[in-house]
mmCIF file of the N, C-alpha and C atoms, coordinates in Angstrom:
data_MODEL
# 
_entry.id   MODEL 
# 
loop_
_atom_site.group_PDB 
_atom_site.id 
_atom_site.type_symbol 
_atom_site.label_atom_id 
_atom_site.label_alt_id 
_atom_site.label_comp_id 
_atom_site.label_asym_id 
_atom_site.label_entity_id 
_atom_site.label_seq_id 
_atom_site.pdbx_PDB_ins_code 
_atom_site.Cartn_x 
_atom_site.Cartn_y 
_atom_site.Cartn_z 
_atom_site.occupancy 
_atom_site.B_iso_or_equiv 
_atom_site.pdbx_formal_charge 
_atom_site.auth_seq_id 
_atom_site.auth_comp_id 
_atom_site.auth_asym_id 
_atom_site.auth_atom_id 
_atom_site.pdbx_PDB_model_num 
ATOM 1   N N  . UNK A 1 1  ? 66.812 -110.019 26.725 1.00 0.00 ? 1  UNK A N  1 
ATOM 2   C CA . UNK A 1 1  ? 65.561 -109.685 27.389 1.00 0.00 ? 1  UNK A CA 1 
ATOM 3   C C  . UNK A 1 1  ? 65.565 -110.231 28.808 1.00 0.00 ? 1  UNK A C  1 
ATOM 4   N N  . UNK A 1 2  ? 66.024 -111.520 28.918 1.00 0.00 ? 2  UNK A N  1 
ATOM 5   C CA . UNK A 1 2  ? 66.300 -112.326 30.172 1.00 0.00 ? 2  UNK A CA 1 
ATOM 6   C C  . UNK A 1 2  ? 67.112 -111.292 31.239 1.00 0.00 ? 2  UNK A C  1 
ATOM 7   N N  . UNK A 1 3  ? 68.325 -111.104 30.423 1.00 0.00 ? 3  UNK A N  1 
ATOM 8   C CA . UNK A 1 3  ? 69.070 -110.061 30.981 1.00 0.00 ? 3  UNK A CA 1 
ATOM 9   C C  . UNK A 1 3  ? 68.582 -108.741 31.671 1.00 0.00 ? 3  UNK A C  1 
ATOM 10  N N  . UNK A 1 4  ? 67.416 -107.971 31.242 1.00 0.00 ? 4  UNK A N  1 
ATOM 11  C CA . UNK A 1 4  ? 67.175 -107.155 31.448 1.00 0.00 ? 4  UNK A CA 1 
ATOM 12  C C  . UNK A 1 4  ? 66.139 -106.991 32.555 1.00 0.00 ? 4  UNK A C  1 
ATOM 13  N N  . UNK A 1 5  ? 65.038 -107.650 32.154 1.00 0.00 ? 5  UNK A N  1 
ATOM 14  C CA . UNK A 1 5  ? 64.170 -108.720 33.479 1.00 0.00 ? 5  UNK A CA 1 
ATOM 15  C C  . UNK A 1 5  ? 64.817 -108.414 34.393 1.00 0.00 ? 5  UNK A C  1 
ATOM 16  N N  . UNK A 1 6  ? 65.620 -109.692 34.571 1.00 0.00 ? 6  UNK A N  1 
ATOM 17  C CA . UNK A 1 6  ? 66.887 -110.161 35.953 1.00 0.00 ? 6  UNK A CA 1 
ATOM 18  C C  . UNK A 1 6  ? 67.275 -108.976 36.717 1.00 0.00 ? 6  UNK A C  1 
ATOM 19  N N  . UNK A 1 7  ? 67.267 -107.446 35.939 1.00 0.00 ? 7  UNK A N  1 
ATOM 20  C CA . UNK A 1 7  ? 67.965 -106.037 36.483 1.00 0.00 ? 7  UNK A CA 1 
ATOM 21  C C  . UNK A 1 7  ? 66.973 -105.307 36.696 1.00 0.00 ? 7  UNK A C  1 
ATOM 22  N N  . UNK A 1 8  ? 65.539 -105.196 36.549 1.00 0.00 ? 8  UNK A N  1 
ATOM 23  C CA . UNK A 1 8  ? 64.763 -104.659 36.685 1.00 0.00 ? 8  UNK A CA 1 
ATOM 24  C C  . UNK A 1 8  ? 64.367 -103.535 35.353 1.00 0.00 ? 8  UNK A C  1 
ATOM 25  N N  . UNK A 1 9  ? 64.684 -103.689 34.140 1.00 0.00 ? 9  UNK A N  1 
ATOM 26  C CA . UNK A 1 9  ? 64.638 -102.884 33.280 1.00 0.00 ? 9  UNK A CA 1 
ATOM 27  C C  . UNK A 1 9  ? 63.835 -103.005 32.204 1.00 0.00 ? 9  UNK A C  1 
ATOM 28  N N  . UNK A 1 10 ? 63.169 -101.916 32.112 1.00 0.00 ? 10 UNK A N  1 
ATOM 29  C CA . UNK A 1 10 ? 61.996 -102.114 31.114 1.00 0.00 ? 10 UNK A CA 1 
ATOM 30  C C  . UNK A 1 10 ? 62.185 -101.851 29.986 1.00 0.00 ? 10 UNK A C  1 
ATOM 31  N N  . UNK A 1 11 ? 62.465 -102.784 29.069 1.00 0.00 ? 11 UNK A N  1 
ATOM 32  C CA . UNK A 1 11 ? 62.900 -102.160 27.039 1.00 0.00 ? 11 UNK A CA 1 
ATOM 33  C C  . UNK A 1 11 ? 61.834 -101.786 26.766 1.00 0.00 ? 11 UNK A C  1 
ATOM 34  N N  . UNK A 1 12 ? 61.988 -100.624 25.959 1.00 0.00 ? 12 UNK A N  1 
ATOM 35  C CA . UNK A 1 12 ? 60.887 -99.581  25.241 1.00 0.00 ? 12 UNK A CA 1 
ATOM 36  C C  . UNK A 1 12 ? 61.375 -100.076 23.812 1.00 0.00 ? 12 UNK A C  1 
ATOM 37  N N  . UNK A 1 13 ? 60.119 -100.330 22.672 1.00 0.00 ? 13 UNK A N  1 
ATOM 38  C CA . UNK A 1 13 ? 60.845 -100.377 21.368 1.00 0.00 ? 13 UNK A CA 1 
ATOM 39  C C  . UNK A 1 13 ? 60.028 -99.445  20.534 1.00 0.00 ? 13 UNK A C  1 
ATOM 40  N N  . UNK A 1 14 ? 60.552 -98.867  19.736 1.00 0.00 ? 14 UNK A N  1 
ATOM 41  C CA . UNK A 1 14 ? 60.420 -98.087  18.948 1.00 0.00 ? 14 UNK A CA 1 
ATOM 42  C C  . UNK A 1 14 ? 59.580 -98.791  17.737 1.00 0.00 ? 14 UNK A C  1 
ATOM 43  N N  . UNK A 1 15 ? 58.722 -98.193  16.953 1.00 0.00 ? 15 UNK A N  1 
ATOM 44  C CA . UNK A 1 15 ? 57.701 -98.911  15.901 1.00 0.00 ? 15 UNK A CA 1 
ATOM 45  C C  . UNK A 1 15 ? 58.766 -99.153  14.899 1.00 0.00 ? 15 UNK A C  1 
ATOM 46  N N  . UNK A 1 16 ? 58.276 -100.345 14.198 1.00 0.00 ? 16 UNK A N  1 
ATOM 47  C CA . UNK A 1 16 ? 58.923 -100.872 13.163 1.00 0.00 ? 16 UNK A CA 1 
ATOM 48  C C  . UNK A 1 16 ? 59.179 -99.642  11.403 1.00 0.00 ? 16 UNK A C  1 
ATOM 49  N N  . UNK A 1 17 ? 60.140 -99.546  11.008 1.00 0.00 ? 17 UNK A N  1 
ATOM 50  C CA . UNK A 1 17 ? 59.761 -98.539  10.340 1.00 0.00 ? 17 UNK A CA 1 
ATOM 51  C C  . UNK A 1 17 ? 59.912 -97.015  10.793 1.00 0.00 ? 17 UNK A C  1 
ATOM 52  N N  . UNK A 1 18 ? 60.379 -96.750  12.039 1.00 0.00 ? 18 UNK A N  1 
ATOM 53  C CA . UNK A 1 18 ? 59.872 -95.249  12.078 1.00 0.00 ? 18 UNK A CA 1 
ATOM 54  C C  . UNK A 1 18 ? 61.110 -95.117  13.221 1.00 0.00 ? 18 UNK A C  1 
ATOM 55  N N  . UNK A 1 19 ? 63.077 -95.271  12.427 1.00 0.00 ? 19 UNK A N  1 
ATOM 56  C CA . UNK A 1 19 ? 64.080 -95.114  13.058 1.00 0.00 ? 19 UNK A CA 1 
ATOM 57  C C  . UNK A 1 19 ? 64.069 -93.713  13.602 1.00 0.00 ? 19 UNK A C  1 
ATOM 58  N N  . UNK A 1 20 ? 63.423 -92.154  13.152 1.00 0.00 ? 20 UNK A N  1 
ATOM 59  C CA . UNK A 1 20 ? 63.105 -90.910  13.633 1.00 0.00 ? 20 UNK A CA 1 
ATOM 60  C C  . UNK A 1 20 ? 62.571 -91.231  14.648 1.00 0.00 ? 20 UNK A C  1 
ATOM 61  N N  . UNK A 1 21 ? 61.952 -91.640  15.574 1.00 0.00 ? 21 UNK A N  1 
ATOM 62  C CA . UNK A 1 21 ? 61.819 -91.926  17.468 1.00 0.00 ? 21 UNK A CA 1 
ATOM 63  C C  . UNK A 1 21 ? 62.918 -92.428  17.638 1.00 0.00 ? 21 UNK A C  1 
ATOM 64  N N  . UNK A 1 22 ? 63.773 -92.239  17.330 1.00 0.00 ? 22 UNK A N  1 
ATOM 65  C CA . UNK A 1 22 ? 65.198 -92.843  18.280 1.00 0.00 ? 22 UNK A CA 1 
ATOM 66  C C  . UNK A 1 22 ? 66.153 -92.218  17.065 1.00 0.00 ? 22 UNK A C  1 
ATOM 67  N N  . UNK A 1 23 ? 66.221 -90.947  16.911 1.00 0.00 ? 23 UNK A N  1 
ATOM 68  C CA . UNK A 1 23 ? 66.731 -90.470  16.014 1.00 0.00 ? 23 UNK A CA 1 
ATOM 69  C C  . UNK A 1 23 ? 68.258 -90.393  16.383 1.00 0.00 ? 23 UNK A C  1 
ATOM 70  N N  . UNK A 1 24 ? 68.549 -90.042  17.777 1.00 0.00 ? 24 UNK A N  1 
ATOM 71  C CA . UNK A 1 24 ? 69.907 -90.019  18.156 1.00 0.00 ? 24 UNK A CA 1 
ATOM 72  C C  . UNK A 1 24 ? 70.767 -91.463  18.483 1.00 0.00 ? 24 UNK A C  1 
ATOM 73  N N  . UNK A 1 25 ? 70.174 -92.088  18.783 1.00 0.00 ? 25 UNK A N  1 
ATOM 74  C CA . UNK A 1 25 ? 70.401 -93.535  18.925 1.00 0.00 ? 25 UNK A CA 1 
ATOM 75  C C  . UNK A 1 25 ? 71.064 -94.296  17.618 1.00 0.00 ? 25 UNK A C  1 
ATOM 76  N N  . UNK A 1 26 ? 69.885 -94.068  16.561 1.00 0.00 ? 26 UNK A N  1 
ATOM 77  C CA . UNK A 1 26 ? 70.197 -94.174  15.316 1.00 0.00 ? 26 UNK A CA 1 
ATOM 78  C C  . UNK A 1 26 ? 71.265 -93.857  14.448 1.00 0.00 ? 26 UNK A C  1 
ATOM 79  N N  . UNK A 1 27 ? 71.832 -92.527  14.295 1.00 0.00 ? 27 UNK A N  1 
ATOM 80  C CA . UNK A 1 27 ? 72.395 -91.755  14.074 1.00 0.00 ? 27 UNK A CA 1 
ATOM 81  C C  . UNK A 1 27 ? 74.102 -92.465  14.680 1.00 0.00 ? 27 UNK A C  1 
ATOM 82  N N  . UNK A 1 28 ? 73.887 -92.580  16.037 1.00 0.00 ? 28 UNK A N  1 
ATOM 83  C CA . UNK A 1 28 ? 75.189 -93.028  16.707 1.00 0.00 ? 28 UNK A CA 1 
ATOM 84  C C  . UNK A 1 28 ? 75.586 -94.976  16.308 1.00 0.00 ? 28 UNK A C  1 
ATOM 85  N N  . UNK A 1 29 ? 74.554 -95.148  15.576 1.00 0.00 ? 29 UNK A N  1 
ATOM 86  C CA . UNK A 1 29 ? 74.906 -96.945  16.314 1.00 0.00 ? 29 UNK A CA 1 
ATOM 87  C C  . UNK A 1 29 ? 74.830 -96.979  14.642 1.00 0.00 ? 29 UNK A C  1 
ATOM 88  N N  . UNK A 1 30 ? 74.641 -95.576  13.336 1.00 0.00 ? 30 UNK A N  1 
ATOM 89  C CA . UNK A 1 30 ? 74.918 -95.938  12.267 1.00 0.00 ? 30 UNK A CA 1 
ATOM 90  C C  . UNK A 1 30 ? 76.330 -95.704  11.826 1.00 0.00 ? 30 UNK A C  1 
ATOM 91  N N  . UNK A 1 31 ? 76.645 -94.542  12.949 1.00 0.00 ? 31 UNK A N  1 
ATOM 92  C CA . UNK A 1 31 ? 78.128 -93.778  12.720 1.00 0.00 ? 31 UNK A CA 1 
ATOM 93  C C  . UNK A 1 31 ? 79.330 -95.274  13.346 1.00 0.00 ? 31 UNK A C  1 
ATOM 94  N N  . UNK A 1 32 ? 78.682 -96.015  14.004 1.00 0.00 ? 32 UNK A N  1 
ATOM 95  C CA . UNK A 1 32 ? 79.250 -96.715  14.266 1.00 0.00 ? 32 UNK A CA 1 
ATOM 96  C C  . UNK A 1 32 ? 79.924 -97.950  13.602 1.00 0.00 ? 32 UNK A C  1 
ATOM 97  N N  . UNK A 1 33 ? 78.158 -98.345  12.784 1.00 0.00 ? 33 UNK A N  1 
ATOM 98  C CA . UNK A 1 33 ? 78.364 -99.605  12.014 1.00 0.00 ? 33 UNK A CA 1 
ATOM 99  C C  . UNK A 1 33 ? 79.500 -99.374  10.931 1.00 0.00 ? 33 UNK A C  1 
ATOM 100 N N  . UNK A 1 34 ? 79.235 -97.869  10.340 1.00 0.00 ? 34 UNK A N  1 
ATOM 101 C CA . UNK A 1 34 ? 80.600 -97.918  8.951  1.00 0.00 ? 34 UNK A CA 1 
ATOM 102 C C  . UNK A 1 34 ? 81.811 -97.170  9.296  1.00 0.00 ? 34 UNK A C  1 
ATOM 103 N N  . UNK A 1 35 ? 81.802 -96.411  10.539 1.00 0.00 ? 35 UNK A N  1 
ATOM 104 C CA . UNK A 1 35 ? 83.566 -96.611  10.991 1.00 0.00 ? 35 UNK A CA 1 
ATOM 105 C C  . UNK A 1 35 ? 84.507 -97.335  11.510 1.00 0.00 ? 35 UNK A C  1 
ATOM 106 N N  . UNK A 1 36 ? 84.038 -98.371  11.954 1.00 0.00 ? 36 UNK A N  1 
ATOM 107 C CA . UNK A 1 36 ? 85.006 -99.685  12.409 1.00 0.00 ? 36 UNK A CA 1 
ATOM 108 C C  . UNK A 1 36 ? 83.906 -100.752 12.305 1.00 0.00 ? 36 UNK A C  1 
ATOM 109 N N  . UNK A 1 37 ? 82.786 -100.868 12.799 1.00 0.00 ? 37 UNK A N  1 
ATOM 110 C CA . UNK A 1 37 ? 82.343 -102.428 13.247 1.00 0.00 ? 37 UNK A CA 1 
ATOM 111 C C  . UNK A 1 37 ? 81.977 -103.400 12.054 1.00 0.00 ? 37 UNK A C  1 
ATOM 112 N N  . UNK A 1 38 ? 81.676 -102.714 10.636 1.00 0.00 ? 38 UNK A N  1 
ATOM 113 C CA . UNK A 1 38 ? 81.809 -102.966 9.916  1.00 0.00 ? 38 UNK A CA 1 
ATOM 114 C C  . UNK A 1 38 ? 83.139 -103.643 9.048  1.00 0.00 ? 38 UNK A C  1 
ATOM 115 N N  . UNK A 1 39 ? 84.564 -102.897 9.506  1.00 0.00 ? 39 UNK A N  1 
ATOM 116 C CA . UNK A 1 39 ? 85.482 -103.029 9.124  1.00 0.00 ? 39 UNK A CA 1 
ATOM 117 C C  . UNK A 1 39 ? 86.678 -103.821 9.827  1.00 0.00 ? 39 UNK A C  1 
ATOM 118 N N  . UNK A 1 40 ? 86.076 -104.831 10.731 1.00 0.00 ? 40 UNK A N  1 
ATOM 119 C CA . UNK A 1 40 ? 86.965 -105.034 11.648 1.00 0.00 ? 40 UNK A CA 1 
ATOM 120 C C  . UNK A 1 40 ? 86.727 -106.995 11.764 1.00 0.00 ? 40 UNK A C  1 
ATOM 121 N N  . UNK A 1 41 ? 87.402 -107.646 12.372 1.00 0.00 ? 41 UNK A N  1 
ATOM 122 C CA . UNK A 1 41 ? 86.917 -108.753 12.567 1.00 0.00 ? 41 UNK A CA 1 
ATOM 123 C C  . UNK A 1 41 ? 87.158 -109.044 13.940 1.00 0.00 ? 41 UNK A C  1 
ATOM 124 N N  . UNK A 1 42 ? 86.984 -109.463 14.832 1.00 0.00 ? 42 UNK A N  1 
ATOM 125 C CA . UNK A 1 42 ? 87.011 -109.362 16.774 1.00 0.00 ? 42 UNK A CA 1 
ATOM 126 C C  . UNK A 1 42 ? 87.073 -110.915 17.149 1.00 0.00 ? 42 UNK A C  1 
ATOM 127 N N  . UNK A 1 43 ? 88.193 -111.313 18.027 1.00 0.00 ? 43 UNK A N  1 
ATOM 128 C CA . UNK A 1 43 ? 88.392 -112.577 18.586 1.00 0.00 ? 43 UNK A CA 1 
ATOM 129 C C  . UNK A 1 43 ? 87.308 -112.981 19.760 1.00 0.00 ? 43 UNK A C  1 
ATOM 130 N N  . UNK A 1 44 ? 86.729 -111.611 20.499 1.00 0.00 ? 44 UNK A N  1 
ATOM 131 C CA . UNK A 1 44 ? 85.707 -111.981 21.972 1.00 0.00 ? 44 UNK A CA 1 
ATOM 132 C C  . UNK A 1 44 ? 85.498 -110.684 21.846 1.00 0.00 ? 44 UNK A C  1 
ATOM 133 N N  . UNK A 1 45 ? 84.409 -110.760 23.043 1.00 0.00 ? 45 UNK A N  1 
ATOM 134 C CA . UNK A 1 45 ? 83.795 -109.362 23.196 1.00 0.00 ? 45 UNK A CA 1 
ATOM 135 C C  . UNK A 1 45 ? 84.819 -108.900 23.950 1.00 0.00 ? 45 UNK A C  1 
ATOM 136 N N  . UNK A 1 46 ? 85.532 -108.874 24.524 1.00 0.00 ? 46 UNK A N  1 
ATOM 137 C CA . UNK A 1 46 ? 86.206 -107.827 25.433 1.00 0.00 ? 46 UNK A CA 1 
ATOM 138 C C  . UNK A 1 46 ? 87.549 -107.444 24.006 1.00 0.00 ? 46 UNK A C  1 
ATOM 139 N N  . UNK A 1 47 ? 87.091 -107.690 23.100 1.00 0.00 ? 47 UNK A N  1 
ATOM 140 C CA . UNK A 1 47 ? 88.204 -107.492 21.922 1.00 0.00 ? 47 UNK A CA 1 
ATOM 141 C C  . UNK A 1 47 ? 87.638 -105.818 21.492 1.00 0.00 ? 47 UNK A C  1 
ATOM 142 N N  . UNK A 1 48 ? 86.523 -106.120 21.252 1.00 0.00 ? 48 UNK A N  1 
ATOM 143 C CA . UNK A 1 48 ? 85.210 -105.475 21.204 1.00 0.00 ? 48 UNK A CA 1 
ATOM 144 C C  . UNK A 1 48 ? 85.133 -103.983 22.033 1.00 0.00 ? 48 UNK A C  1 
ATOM 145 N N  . UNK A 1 49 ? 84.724 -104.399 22.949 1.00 0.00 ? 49 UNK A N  1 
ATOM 146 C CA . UNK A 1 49 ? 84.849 -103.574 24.096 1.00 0.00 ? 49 UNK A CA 1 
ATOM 147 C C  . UNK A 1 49 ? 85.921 -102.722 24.020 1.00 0.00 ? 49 UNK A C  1 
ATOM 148 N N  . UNK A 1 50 ? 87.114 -103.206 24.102 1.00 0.00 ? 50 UNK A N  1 
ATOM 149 C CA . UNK A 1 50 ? 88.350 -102.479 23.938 1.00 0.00 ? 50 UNK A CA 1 
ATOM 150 C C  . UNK A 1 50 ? 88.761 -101.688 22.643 1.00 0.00 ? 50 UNK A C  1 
ATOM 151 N N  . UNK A 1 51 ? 88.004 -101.997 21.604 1.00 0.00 ? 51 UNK A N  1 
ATOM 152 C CA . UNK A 1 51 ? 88.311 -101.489 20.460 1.00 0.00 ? 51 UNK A CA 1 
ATOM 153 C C  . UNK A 1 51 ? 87.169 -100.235 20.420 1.00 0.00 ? 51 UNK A C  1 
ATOM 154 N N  . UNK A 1 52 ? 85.977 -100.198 21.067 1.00 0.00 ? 52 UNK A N  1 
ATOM 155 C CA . UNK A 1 52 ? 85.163 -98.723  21.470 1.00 0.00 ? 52 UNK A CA 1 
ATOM 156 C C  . UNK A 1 52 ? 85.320 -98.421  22.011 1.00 0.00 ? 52 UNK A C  1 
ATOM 157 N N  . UNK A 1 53 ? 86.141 -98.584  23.277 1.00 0.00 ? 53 UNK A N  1 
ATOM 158 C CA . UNK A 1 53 ? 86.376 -97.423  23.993 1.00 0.00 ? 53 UNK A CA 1 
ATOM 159 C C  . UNK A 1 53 ? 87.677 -96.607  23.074 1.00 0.00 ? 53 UNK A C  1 
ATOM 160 N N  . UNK A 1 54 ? 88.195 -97.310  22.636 1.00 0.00 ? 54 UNK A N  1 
ATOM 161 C CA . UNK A 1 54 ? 89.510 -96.669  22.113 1.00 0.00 ? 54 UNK A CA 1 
ATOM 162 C C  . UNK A 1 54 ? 88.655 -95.557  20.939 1.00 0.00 ? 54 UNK A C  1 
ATOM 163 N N  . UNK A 1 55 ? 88.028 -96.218  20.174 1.00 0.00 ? 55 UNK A N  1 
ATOM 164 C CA . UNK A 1 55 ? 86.915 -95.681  19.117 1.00 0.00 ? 55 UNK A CA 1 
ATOM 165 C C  . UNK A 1 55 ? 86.284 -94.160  19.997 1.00 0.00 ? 55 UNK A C  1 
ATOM 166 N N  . UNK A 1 56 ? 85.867 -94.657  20.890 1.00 0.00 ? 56 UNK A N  1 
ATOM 167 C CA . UNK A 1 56 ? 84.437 -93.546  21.349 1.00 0.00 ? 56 UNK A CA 1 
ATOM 168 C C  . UNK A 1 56 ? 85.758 -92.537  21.937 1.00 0.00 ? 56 UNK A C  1 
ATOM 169 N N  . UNK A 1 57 ? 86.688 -92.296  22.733 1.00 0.00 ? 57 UNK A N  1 
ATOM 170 C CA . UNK A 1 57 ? 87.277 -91.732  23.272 1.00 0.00 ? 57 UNK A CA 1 
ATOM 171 C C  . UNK A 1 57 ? 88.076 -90.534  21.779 1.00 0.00 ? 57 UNK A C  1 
ATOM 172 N N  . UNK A 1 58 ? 88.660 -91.383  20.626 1.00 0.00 ? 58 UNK A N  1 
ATOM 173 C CA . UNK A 1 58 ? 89.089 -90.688  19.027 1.00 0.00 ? 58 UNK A CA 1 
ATOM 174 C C  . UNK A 1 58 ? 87.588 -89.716  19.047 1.00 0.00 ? 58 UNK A C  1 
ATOM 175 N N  . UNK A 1 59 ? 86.485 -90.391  18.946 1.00 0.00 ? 59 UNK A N  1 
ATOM 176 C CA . UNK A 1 59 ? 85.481 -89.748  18.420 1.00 0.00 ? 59 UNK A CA 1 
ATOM 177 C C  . UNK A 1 59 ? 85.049 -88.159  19.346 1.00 0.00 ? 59 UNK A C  1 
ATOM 178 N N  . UNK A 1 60 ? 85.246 -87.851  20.257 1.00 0.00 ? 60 UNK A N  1 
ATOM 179 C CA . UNK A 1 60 ? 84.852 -87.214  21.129 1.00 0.00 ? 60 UNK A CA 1 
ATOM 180 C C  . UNK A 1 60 ? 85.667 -86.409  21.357 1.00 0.00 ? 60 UNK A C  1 
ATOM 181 N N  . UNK A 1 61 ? 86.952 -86.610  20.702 1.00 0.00 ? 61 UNK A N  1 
ATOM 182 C CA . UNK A 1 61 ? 88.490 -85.737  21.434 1.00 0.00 ? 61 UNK A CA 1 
ATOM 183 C C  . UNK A 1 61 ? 89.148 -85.199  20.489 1.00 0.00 ? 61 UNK A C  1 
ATOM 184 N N  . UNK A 1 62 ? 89.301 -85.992  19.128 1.00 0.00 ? 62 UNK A N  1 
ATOM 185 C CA . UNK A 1 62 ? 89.957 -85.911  17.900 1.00 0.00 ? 62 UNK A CA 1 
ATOM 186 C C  . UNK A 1 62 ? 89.483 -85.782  16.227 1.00 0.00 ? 62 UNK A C  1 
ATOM 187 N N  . UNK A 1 63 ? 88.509 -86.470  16.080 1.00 0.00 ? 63 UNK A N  1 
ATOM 188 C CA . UNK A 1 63 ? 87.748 -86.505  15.606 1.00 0.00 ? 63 UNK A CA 1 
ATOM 189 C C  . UNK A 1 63 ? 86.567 -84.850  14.867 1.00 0.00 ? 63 UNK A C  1 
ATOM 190 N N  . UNK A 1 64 ? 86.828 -84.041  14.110 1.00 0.00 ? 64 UNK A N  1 
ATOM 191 C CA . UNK A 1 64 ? 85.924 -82.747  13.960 1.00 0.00 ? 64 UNK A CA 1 
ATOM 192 C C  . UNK A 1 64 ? 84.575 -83.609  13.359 1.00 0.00 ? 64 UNK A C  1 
ATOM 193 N N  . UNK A 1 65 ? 83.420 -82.883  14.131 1.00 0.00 ? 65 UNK A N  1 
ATOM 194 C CA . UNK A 1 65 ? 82.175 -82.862  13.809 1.00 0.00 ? 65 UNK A CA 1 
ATOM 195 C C  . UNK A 1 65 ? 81.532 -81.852  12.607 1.00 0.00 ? 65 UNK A C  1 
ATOM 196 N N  . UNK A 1 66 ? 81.004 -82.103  11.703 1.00 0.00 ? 66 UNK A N  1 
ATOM 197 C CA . UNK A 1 66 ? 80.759 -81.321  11.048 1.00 0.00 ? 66 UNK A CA 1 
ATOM 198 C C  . UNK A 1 66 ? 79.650 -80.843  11.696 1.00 0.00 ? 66 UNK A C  1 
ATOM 199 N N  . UNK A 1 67 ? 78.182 -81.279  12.288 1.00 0.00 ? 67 UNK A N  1 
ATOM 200 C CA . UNK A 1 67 ? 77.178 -81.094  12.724 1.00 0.00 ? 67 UNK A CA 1 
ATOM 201 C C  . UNK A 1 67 ? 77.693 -80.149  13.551 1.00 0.00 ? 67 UNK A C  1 
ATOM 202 N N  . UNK A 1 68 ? 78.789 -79.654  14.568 1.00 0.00 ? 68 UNK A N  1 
ATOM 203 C CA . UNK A 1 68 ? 79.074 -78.991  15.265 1.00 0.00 ? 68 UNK A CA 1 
ATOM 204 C C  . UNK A 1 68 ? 80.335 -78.123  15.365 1.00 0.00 ? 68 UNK A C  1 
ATOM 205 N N  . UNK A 1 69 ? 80.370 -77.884  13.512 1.00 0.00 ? 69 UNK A N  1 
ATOM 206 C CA . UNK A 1 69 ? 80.999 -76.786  12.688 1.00 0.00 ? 69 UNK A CA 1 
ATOM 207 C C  . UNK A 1 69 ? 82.577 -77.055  12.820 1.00 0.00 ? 69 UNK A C  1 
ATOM 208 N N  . UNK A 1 70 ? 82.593 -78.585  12.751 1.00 0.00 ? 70 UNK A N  1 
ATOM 209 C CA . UNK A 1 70 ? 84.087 -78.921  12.327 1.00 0.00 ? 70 UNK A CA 1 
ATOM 210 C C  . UNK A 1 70 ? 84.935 -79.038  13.458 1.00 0.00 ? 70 UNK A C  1 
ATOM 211 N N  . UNK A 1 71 ? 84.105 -78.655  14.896 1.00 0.00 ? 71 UNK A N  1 
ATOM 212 C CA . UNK A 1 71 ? 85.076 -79.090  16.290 1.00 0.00 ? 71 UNK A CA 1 
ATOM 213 C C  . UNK A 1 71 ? 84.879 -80.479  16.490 1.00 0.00 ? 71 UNK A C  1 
ATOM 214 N N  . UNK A 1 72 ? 85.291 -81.018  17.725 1.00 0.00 ? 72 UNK A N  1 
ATOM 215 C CA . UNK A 1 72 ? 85.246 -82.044  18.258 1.00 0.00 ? 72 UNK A CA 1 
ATOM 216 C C  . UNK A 1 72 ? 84.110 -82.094  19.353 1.00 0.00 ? 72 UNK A C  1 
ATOM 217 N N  . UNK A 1 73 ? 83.278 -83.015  19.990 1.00 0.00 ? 73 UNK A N  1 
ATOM 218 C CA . UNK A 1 73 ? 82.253 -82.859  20.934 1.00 0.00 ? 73 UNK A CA 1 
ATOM 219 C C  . UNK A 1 73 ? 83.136 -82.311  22.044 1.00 0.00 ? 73 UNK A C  1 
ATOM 220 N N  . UNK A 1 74 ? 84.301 -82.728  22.535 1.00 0.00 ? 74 UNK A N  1 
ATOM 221 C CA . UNK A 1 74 ? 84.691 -82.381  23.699 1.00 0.00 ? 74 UNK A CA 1 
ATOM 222 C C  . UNK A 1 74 ? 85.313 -81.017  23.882 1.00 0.00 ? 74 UNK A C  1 
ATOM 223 N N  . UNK A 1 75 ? 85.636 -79.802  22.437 1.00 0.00 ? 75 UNK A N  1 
ATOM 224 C CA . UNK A 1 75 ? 85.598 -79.048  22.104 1.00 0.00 ? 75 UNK A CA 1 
ATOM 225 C C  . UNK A 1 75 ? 84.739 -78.388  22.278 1.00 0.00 ? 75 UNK A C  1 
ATOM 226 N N  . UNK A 1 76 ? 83.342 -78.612  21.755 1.00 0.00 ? 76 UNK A N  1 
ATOM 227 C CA . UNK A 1 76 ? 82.224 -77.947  22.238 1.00 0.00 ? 76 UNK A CA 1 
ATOM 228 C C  . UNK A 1 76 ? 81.360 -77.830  23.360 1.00 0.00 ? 76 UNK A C  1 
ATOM 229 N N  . UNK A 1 77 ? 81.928 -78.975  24.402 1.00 0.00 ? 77 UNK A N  1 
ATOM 230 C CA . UNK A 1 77 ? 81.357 -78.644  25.945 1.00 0.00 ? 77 UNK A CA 1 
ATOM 231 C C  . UNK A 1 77 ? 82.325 -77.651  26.094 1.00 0.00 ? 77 UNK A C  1 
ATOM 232 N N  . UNK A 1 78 ? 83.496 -77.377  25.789 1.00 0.00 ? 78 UNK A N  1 
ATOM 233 C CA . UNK A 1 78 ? 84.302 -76.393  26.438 1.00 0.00 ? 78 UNK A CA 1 
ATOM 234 C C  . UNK A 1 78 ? 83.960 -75.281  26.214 1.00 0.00 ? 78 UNK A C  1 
ATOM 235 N N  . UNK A 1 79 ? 84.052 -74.666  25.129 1.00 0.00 ? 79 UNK A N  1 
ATOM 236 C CA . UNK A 1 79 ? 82.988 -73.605  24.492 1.00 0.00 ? 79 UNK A CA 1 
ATOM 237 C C  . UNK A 1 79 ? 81.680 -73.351  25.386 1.00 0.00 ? 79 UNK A C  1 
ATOM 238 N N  . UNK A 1 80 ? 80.531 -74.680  25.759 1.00 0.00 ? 80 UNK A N  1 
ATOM 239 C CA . UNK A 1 80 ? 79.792 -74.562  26.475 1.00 0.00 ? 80 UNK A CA 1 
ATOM 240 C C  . UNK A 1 80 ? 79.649 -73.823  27.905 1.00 0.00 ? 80 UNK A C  1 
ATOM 241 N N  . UNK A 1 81 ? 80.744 -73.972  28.731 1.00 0.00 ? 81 UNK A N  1 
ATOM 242 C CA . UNK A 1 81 ? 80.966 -74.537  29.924 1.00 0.00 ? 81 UNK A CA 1 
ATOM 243 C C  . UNK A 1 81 ? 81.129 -72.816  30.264 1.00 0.00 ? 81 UNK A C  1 
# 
C-alpha cells in the first residue's frame, strides 16, 4: 500500500465475496496458482519473476486455449489482425 501511495496509485478493491467484479483478474491469477506457483518452490523473487515470464510467454504462444477453440492467444490476435 506504502508502495503504491509513494507512485501515485489508487487500489480499487473489489467487495469481499463477489470474485465476478474482477472476473478476468481472477480467472488469470487462478490459472496461475495451479500451473506452477502452486507447484514450485523459489529461492528470491527474481527466481520468481523469471520463472513467469518463461510461464506467461508458454502460455500465450504454445499453450491451446480451450475458451478460444483450442488455439493459442497469440494465434488468435493473428486471426484477429
Amino acid at each position: 500500500m506504502g508502495w503504491a501511495e509513494k507512485h501515485h496509485i489508487k487500489l480499487q478493491f473489489i467487495q469481499l465475496g463477489k470474485p465476478q467484479q474482477n472476473a478476468y483478474i481472477e480467472r488469470y491469477n487462478r490459472t496461475v496458482r495451479y500451473d506452477w506457483l502452486a507447484h514450485h518452490l523459489f529461492d528470491s523473487v527474481s527466481d520468481v519473476q523469471d520463472f513467469a515470464t518463461r510461464w506467461l510467454w508458454t502460455y500465450n504462444h504454445e499453450r491451446p486455449n480451450m475458451a478460444l477453440g483450442g488455439i493459442t492467444p497469440i494465434q488468435k490476435m493473428a486471426l484477429a489482425a
